[in-house]
N, C-alpha and C positions, 0 to 999 in steps of 0.2 A: 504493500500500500504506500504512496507517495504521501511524505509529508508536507502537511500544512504548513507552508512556509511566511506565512501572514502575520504580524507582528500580536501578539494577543498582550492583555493588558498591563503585565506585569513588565515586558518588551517595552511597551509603550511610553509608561512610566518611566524607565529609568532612559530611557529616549529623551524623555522631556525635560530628566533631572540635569544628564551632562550639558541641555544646550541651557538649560536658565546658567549655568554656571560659566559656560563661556562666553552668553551674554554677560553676564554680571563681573566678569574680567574684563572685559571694553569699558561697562560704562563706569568703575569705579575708576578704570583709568584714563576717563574722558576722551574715548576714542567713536562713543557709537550710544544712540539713545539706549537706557534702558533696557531689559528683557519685554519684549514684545507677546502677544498673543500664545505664538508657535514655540517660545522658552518656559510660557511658565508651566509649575505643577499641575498638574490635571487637576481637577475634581474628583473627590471621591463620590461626592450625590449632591441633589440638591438637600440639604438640611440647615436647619437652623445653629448660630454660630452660639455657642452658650456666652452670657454675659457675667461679668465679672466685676468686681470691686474697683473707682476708679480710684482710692488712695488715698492718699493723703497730698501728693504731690504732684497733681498737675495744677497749670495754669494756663491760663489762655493768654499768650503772648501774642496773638494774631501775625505770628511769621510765617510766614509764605516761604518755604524754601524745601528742593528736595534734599540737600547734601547738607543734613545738622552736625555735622562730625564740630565746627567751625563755632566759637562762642563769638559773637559777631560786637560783644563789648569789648574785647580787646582783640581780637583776631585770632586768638589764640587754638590750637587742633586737639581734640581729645585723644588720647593715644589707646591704641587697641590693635584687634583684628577686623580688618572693614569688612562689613556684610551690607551686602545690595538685598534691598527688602521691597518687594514688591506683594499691593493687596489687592484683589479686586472684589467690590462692593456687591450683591445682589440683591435684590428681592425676593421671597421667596414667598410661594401662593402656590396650592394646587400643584403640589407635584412639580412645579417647572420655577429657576431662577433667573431673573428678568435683572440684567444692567442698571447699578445705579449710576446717575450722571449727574454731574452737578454738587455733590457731598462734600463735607467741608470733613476731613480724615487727619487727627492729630495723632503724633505719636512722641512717646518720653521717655524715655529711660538711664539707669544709673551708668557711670563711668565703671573704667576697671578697678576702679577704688571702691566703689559699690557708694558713689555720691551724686546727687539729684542736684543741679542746675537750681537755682533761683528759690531756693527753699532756705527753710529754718529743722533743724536738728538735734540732738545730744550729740552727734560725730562733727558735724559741718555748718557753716554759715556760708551757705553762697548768693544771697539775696544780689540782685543785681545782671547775674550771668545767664548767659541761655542756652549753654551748650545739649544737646543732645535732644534739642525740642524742635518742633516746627510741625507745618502741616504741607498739606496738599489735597488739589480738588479732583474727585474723580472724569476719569476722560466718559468720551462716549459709551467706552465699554466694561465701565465701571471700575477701572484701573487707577492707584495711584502706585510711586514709586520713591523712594526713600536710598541714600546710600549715607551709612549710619558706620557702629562699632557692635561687634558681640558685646552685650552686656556684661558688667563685673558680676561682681555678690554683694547686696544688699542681705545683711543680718535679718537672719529669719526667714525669710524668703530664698524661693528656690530664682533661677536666674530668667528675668522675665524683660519685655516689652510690652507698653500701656498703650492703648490705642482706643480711641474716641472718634465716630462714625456722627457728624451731625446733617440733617436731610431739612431740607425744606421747598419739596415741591409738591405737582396735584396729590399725587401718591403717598406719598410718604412726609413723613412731621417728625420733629422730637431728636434726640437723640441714644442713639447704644455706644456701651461702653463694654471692654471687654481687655484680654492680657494673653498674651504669646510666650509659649515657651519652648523648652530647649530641651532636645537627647541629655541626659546625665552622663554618658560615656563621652560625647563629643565635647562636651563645658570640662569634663574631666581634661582632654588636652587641651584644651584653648587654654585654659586657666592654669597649664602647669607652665605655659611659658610668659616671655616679660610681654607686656607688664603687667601682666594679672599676679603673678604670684609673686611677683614684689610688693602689689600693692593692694591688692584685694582682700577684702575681709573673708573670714570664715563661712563657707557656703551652705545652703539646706538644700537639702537633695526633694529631688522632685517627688518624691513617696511619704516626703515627711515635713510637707507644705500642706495644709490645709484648704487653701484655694487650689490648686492643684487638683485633690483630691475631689475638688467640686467640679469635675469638668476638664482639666486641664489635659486630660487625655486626649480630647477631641481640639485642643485649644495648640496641641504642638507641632511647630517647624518641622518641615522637609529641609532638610539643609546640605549644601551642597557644595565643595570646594570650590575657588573660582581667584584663580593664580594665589596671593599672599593672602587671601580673605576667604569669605562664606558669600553663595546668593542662597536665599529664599523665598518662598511664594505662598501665599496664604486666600482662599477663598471665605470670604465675611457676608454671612449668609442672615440678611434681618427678616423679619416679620412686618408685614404692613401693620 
């Protein structure tokens, strides 16, 4: 019997893993837009994206920008591993996810020091700074795109990214809130080299996080080499 030589899903997949990451090698080195349609992760279904805690520390800074690596008070570069983070927006009704366009998509997270941008603390005072924040509007195809740092450790918490989905058109009102995480194996070598392990606090493993355990299963990165850095691609699936 001749084999089916037809790519089947799992094929498919890791099809779509290598090209998001060779995209995401171009655009962190500013050679070529973004990971496009045909780079990012598949979809596993259309479902709903669970919602999570927004924190204690975000702020609406109203920056417009996709590359937050850059604290734009002094110029200054967060130092890390770069990850190109790409999300796209949907709606979801009846079995089928419908493009949002127009979303106003923030996202925030700690340094490899496991420290928040323009916040108050017991470890830090950085009132003032904006490094690691910004937004972006979804395109036609419900796409924004981000080139950011793997996140440190924030004490207590396992190693996440914040992300806030705000809508206002016929369809859709209000906003979701929600948090991305990370393989434990993979944050295991990110973080054993500099400057995470010079500078990073004490880590909580993602089975001994409490938000996590609410969801966070279905809340975690596909992540994928992409030259000195990570890309990844995440599908944000609301409810009208």
């Amino acid at each position: 019997m001749k084999r089916d030589s037809r790519p089947g899903p799992v094929s498919s997949r890791r099809a779509a893993l290598v090209a998001l990451g060779a995209a995401g090698v171009a655009w962190l080195a500013g050679r070529s837009p973004a990971p496009t349609a045909s780079a990012q992760v598949p979809a596993s279904g259309c479902v709903l994206t669970p919602a999570q805690t927004e924190g204690p520390y975000f702020v609406d800074e109203k920056l417009r920008r996709s590359d937050i690596r850059t604290d734009p008070s002094d110029g200054s570069v967060r130092p890390g591993a770069p990850l190109a983070l790409q999300l796209r927006v949907s709606s979801v009704a009846g079995g089928r996810c419908v493009p949002v366009s127009g979303a106003i998509v923030d996202i925030w997270h700690c340094d490899a020091a496991g420290i928040y941008s323009d916040a108050s603390d017991t470890r830090f005072g950085t009132r003032g700074s904006k490094f690691l924040r910004g937004y972006q509007v979804t395109d036609a195809s419900g796409r924004v795109r981000f080139a950011t740092i793997y996140p440190g450790a924030y004490p207590g918490r396992a190693v996440h990214i914040h992300f806030k989905v705000r809508m206002a058109d016929a369809g859709h009102t209000g906003e979701f809130t929600s948090q991305l995480y990370f393989d434990d194996a993979l944050t295991d070598r990110v973080h054993a080299q500099a400057p995470y392990a010079v500078l990073g606090a004490r880590r909580t493993r993602n089975d001994r996080d409490g938000l996590f355990r609410a969801g966070g299963r279905q809340l975690q990165l596909d992540v994928v080499p992409a030259g000195e850095g990570y890309a990844a691609a995440y599908e944000v699936g609301i409810g009208r």
